[in-house]
Structure formats: structure tokens, C-alpha cells
N, C-alpha and C positions, 0 to 999 in steps of 0.2 A: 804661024802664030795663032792663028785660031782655032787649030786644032787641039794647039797645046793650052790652051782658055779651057777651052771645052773638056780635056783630061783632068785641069784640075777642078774647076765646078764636080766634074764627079767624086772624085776622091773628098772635095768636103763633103758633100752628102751623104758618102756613105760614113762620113768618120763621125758625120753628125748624127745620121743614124742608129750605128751603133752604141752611140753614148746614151741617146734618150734611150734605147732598149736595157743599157742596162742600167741606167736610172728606176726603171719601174720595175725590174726585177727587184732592186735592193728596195725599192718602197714597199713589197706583199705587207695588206694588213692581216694581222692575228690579234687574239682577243683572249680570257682567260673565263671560265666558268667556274665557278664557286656555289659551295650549298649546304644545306644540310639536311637527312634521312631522318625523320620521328615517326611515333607511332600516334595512329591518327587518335584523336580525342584525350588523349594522356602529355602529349607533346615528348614522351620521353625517349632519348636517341634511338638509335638501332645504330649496329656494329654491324662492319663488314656484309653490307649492301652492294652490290653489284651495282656500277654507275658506267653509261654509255651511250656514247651519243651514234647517231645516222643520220645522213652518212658518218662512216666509220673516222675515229681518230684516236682516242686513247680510251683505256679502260681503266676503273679506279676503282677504288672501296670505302667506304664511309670509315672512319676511326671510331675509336672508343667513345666520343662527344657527337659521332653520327655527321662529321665535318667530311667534306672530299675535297678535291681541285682536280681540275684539267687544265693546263695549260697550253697557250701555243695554237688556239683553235683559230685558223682559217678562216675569214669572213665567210657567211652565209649565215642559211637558214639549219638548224638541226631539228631532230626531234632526241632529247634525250630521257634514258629511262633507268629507274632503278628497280633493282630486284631480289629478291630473298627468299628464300624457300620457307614458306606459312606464313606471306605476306601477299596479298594483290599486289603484282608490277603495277608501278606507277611511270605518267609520260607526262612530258611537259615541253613545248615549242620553246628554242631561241633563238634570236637574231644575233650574230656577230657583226657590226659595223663601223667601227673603229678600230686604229691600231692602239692594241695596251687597252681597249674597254674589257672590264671586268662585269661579267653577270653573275648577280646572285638569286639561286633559286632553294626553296623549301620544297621536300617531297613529304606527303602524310601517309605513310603505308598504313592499311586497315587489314586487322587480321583476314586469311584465306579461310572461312568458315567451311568451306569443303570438305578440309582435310581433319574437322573436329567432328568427334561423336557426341550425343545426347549423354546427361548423367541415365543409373539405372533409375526406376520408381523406390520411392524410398521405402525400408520394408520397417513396420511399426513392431518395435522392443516389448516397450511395458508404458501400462499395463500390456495385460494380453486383451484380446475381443470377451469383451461379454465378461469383465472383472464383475465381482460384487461387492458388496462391504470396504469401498476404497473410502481413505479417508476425505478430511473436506481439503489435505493440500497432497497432492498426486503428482509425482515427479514425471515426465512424459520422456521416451526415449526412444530414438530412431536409428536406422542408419541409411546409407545413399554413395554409391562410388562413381568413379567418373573413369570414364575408359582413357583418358589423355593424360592423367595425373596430373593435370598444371593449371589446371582451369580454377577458379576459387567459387563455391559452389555454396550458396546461401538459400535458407528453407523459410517458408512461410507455413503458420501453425493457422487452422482456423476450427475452433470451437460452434458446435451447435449445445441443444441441447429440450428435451420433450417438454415442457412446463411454460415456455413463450419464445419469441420468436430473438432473443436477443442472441447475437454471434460477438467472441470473443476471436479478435486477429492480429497476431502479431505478425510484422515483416522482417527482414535484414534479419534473421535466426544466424548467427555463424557458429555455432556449437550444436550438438544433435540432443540437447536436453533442453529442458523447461519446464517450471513446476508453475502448474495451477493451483493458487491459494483461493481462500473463501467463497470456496464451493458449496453448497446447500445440500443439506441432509436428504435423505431418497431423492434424489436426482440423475438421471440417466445421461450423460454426456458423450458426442459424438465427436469424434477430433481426423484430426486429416493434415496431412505433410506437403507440401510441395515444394519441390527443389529447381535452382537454375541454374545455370553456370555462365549466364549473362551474355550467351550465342544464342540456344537455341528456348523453344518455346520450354513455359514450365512443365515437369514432369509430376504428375499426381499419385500420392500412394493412395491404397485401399481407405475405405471410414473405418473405424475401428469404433469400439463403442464400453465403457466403462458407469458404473453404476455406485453411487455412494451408499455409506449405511445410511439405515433410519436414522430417525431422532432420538439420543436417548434418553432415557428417563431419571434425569440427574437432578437430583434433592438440594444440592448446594450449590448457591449462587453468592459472586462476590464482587468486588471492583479492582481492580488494578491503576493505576498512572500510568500512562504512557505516553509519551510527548506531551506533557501540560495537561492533559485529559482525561477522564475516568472511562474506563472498557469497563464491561460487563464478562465475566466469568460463570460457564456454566461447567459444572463439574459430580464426576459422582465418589461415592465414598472411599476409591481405590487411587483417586489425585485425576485419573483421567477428564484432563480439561478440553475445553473449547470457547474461542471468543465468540462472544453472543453480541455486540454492537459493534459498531464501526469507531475507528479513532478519532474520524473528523467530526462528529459530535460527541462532546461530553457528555455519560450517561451513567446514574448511580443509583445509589439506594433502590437494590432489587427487591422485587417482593412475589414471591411466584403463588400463584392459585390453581391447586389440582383441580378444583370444582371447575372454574370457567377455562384451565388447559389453556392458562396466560402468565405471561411475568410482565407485572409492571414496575416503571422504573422513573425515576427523576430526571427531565432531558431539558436543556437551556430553548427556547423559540419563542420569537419574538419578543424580545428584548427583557424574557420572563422567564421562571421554572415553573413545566407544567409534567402532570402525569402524561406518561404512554403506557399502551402494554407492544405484546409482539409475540407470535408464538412461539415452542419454545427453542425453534432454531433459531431464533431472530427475524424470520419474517412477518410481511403483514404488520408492519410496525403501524400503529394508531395514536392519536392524539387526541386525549381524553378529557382533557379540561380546556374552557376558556379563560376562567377567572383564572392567575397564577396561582402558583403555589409559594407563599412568601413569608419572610417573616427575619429576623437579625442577621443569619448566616447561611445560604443555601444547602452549603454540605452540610447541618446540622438538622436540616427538615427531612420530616419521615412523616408517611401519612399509612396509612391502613385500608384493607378490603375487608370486607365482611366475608361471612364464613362462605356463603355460596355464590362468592366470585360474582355477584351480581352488582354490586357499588364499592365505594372508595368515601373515606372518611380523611379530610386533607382541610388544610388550615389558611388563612390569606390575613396575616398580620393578627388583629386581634377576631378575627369571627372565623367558625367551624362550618364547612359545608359537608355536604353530602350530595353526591354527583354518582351516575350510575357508568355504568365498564362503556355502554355507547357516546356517553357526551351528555345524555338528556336527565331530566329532574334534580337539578342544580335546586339546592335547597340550604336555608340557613337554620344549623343545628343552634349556637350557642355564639353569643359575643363577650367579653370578657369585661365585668364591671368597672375595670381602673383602666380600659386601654393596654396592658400588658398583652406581651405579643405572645400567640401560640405556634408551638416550637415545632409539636411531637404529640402524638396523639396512636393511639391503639385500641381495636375495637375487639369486644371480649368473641371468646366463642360461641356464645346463644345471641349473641348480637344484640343485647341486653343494656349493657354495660361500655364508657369510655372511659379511657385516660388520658390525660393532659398533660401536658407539660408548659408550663409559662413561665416568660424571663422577659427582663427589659429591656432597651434595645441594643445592651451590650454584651447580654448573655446570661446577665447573672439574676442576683435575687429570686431567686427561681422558688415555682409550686410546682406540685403533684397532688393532682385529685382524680375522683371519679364521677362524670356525669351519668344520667341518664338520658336517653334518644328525644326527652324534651327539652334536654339543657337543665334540668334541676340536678343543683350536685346532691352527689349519694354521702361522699367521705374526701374528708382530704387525712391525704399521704404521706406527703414531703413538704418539707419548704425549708430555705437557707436563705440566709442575703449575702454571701459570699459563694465564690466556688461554683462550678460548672456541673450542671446536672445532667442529666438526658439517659437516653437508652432505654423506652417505654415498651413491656412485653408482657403481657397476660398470661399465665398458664394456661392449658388446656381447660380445666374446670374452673378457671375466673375466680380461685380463691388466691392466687398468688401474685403477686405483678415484679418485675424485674424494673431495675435503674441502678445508673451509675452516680455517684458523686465524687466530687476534689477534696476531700476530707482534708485537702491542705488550707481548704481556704481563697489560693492563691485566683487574683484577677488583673486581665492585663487588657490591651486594646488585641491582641492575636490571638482570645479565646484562648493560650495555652493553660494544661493540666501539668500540673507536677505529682499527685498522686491518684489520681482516679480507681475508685474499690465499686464493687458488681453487689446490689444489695437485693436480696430475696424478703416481700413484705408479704405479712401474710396478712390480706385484707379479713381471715376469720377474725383471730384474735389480735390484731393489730400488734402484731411480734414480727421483728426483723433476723436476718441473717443476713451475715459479711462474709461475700462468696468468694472475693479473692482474700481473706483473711484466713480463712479456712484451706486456701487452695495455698497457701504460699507464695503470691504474689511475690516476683523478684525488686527489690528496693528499687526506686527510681525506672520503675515505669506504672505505665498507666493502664489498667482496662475498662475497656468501652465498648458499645453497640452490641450488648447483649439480646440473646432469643434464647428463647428457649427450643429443645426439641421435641417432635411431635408428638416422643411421648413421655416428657420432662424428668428425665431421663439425666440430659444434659443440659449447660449453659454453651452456647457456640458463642465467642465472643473476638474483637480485637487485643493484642498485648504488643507495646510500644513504647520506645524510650521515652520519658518526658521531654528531652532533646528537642522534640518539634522536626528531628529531619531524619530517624532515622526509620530504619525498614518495616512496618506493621505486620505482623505475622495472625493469621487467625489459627486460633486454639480452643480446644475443647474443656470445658472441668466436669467431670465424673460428679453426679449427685448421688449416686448407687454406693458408694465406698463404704464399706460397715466401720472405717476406723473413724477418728475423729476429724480429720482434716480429709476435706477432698482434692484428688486427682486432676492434675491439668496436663497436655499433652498437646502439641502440634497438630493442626489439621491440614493448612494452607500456608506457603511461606508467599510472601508480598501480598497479601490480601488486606481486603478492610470490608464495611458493611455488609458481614454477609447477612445470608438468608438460608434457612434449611427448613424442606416442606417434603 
């Protein structure tokens, strides 16, 4: 009997045994690994990355979204890694510790910069080295290749240049041109390329070195609008222009002086219109008055140089000064008896003699006379009490003087003209001529801001719809014509106050 106790005690153990054995076989924990392959700093996926873990269990690949799975993974510890050919393998530790836990991990592959070459030195187009007579805007063009073709390869321009120490640099170049605008007359500029393809260090092309023309010697000056503002136009008899001010200051009524090798001009500062000059590329810009330059309408004041570009004759409501080209000997010519404002003024060629212009403070009622350099008047001219005058220019020999009037009469608060004619006085015998009467003046428009040329010859003047909006064209009239009526012709199309010296 006790042996048979004893048989079956063993027979439960062992059936007990084998049960919990295979209880823990059917418990193995596995676990599931998830993730996704990008490219480092962009986050953007990578396909078909090589995914696997060590110790070994399955092998996988990233999808079109750079997703994988492994499932089924075996508790422990792995090291898993992804891989790509012109990617750094990346590694990353996991734990499996749970049946059915899911791990998610991110891989950031960075490019394998190994296997990428440098671009070459960029080799400079055009100009070529050592250009001369280039103008002041210069298209610059290069080129640069890249031994890998896939890299995207951006240039950096940088400008020197002999005359000061200022560098012009542009960055992020993606196209192999670039035009250098508002460039200075005789100036030597040095330029230089540098390429990268955002691996390796920059690559530098040679300096290359280009040279602008001089300055040239151009007789007629004019204004333009440009964005709300007046530009300065320097030009010569062939239309060959160049802007001579900047757009972000408004700048008008030119007046160029060969003697002092200056154009001075009308410019807004502080809270006023005062003279500057500038040489005659535009540099060296100077500011030549303090007292303003004022009086009913800005763009209607004109002030005058003497013949040897040594001073300026210029007006501040009803009194005349006299101020020299540096700033110094401000001087009071002439105040005007009723308070009447001085508009325009022009000083003869022996610097002898002035002309005036005075109006009220709405433009009109307007004189024309001529003082002497103490203020005592010599002759009066003109006078109206309707209609818009202006346009004061002396002949060369001081026996002539030029002006405009509205022979319509017409007065409004916006200064407009409905007929404006160009009149030749002739201060000998006090006899006039009707210069656009003679010239055939087209009906319904106006001329204005006449000069004479230097060797009165011609009238250079403005012709413009009465409109008030349409395009001002400057034009020439012939005083040479042996027929009865003179000659007019286009000189400058979009132009207004010129000036020709």
C-alpha cells in the first residue's frame, strides 16, 4: 500500500510538472517595433532604408512615408539600425518588455558627405578683367558646376571698389547673373564669386576687375517723376541719358555751371527747399543754403548763378538774397514794397542786371522787372492780374529776356494753365515776340520753362496738355528759320524743367 502512495505522488508531479512547463512555454513575451527613417534637419522621409535589429530577427525597409514595422520581437535588449547608401547608418538601443508592447522610434539620417565632391571655382563671364568704359549699370555673369549634379549650389557676389572702402555683398545668389546699378563714372570696381553647395567649405573664384566711363560732358539737364518724385536727368544731344540724383529724395529745377564744373538743383531738407549742387555725376552732393528757398509753389521757384559759378541769386518769400556756391555771404539784395512774393528771378550775363518775377500768394497778379545788384529797379516788363506767368531767362547779351504767360487768363487754387505762349522781350526797344505763336503751338496745350540756348540760337522749352495729367515732353523752336514762323521739334520725351549749358 505504500508503495503504491508513493507511485502515485510521483505520477502527480510529474503531470504537474509538465503542465506548468507548458504553461510558460505558451506565455513567451514578444513585442512589436515601429518607427520612422528622415533626413536629418529637413524631417523629410527616406524610402527603402534598410531596418535591423542585433541580435538578429527580421529585416525591413522603410516605405514611401519612411514608416517600417518589425513584429514579433522577443523580449530583450537590441541595438537596432538603419541604413542607405549616401546616408550615415544610424543606431538606436531597445528594450522589449512586455507581451504585445509596442516601441516607437525615429531615425535622422544625415547625409554621408564622403562620398560628395566640392563645386569647381567659379570661372568669371563678363565683364571680362580689365573692361573699360563699362556703363554705370553692368550685368555681371559667371559660371560653376558641381561634380554630383544634385547638390543645389548658391553664390555669394562681393564688390570692392579704388575710391573708399565701401563693399557691396550680396548672398543666396541662385542664378549666375546680377546687374550692378548706380555705379559712378571713372570708377574701378573689383568683384568676386563664391560658390557652395551647403557640404563643403565656400569655393572662391579669381577678383576680376572692370572700369566705368568717365563723366560725360552733357549740356542738357532735366527732371523726370518717378514714384511721386522728381530725378535729375543728365543727358547729351544724341538722347544718351543718365540719372544724376536718387529717387528717395525729390530733386528739380537744374541749373548746371561750366565755370564752377557744378549743377545745382532744388532739394526738400528740413522741413524747407534749399539749394545744393553736386558734381556732374552726382557726387559730392552739397548743401548751400540755410535760409529756404520759398515762396507760393515750390515746383514753381527757380533761382539763378552768376556767370562765374561763384554765387546764386534765390528768393525767401518777399526778399532776394545773394549767397555764395560754399554757404557764406548771405546777403539781402532786394525786399519787395507791397509784400508780394518772389517767384523767379535770373541774373544777366555781366552780372549787372536782374529779373523778377512776383505774384501773390496764389500765383497770380503777377510783375516782371529788372533790378539792379542794389535793388533799384532799371524797367518793368510784364504785369497781368490774371493768368500764370513764369519762365525768367536773359539772353546771352542781356538785351532779351524770355517768359511764359496764360494769355487765357484762366485762375484756379491748382495753379493750372489752359493756354500758356513763350514771349521774347526785347528789353532795347521794348518790342515783344509770341514764340509759340510763331512756332505753331498745338491748341490746348501749354509752353513753359523756357531758356534760351547758349547761343540763342534756340528756345529749349516744356509742351504739355492743359490736361494737368498728361506726359510733358521737352522741345526745341528753331529761332534761325528764315521763313516766317519758327520751327519746333522734340528733344526729350517725359521731361520737364530743363536746362542746357
Amino acid at each position: 500500500m505504500k508503495a503504491y502512495i508513493n507511485i502515485l505522488i510521483l505520477l502527480i508531479t510529474f503531470f504537474s510538472f509538465t503542465s506548468c512547463s507548458e504553461e510558460l512555454v505558451d506565455q513567451a513575451q514578444t513585442g512589436v517595433l515601429r518607427g520612422k527613417v528622415v533626413k536629418k534637419g529637413t524631417n523629410q522621409p527616406i524610402v527603402n532604408a534598410k531596418v535591423f535589429t542585433t541580435p538578429s530577427t527580421q529585416t525591413t525597409f522603410s516605405d514611401k512615408d519612411g514608416m517600417f514595422e518589425i513584429k514579433d520581437i522577443p523580449a530583450g535588449n537590441y541595438s537596432v539600425k538603419a541604413e542607405l547608401s549616401g546616408y550615415i547608418s544610424s543606431f538606436q538601443a531597445v528594450n522589449i518588455q512586455n507581451e504585445n508592447q509596442v516601441v516607437t522610434i525615429v531615425f535622422e539620417m544625415d547625409d554621408d558627405d564622403s562620398l560628395n565632391s566640392p563645386p569647381s571655382a567659379p570661372t568669371l563671364l563678363s565683364p571680362i578683367d580689365n573692361a573699360v568704359n563699362q556703363p554705370l549699370s553692368v550685368q555681371l555673369s559667371w559660371n560653376a558646376t558641381d561634380p554630383d549634379k544634385t547638390d543645389s549650389l548658391t553664390y555669394k557676389l562681393t564688390v570692392k571698389n579704388n575710391i573708399n572702402t565701401n563693399i557691396i555683398q550680396v548672398n543666396d545668389l541662385k542664378v549666375k547673373t546680377y546687374t550692378l546699378s548706380n555705379l559712378q563714372f571713372g570708377v574701378s570696381y573689383f568683384w568676386q564669386i563664391s560658390v557652395s553647395d551647403g557640404i563643403h567649405s565656400d569655393v572662391l573664384s579669381p577678383v576680376f576687375k572692370f572700369t566705368t566711363s568717365t563723366t560725360p560732358a552733357n549740356r542738357y539737364h532735366y527732371v523726370r517723376k518717378q514714384n511721386g518724385n522728381f530725378i535729375i536727368m543728365s543727358s547729351d544731344v544724341q538722347g544718351n541719358s543718365f540719372q544724376l540724383t536718387n529717387v528717395s529724395n525729390s530733386s528739380w529745377r537744374p541749373r548746371k555751371n561750366n565755370n564752377a564744373g557744378l549743377i545745382a538743383f532744388l532739394r526738400n531738407d528740413a522741413g524747407g527747399s534749399h539749394i545744393f549742387t553736386a558734381n556732374p555725376d552726382g557726387s559730392n552732393i552739397f548743401k548751400v543754403t540755410q535760409i529756404p528757398v520759398a515762396g507760393f509753389n515750390q515746383d514753381e521757384l527757380d533761382f539763378s548763378w552768376n556767370t562765374s559759378g561763384s554765387a546764386f541769386l534765390y528768393s525767401n518769400f518777399d526778399k532776394l538774397y545773394k549767397i555764395n556756391k560754399d554757404g557764406t555771404g548771405q546777403q539781402l539784395i532786394y525786399t519787395t514794397p507791397d509784400g508780394s512774393l518772389i517767384s523767379e528771378v535770373d541774373w544777366s550775363y555781366d552780372n549787372s542786371k536782374i529779373a523778377v518775377k512776383t505774384n501773390n500768394f496764389s500765383g497770380y497778379n503777377t510783375k516782371i522787372f529788372i533790378i539792379d545788384m542794389l535793388g533799384n529797379v532799371l524797367q518793368n516788363v510784364f504785369s497781368a492780374s490774371t493768368g500764370a506767368t513764369g519762365g525768367l531767362n536773359f539772353s546771352i547779351d542781356g538785351q532779351k529776356l524770355l517768359y511764359t504767360h496764360d494769355v487765357s487768363g484762366y485762375q484756379d487754387s491748382n495753379y493750372r494753365q489752359l493756354d500758356s505762349h513763350i514771349f521774347i522781350y526785347n528789353l532795347v526797344n521794348n518790342t515783344m515776340i509770341d514764340a509759340s505763336l510763331q512756332s505753331d503751338k498745338p491748341i490746348g496745350t501749354n509752353d513753359l520753362d523756357p531758356r534760351f540756348s547758349p547761343n540763342n540760337s534756340q528756345i529749349i522749352m516744356v509742351n504739355t496738355s492743359n490736361d494737368n495729367v498728361s506726359q510733358k515732353n521737352i522741345m526745341a523752336i528753331d529761332l534761325n528759320n528764315t521763313g516766317v514762323d519758327f520751327t519746333r521739334a522734340i528733344l526729350f520725351s517725359n521731361g520737364e524743367m530743363p536746362d542746357f549749358e
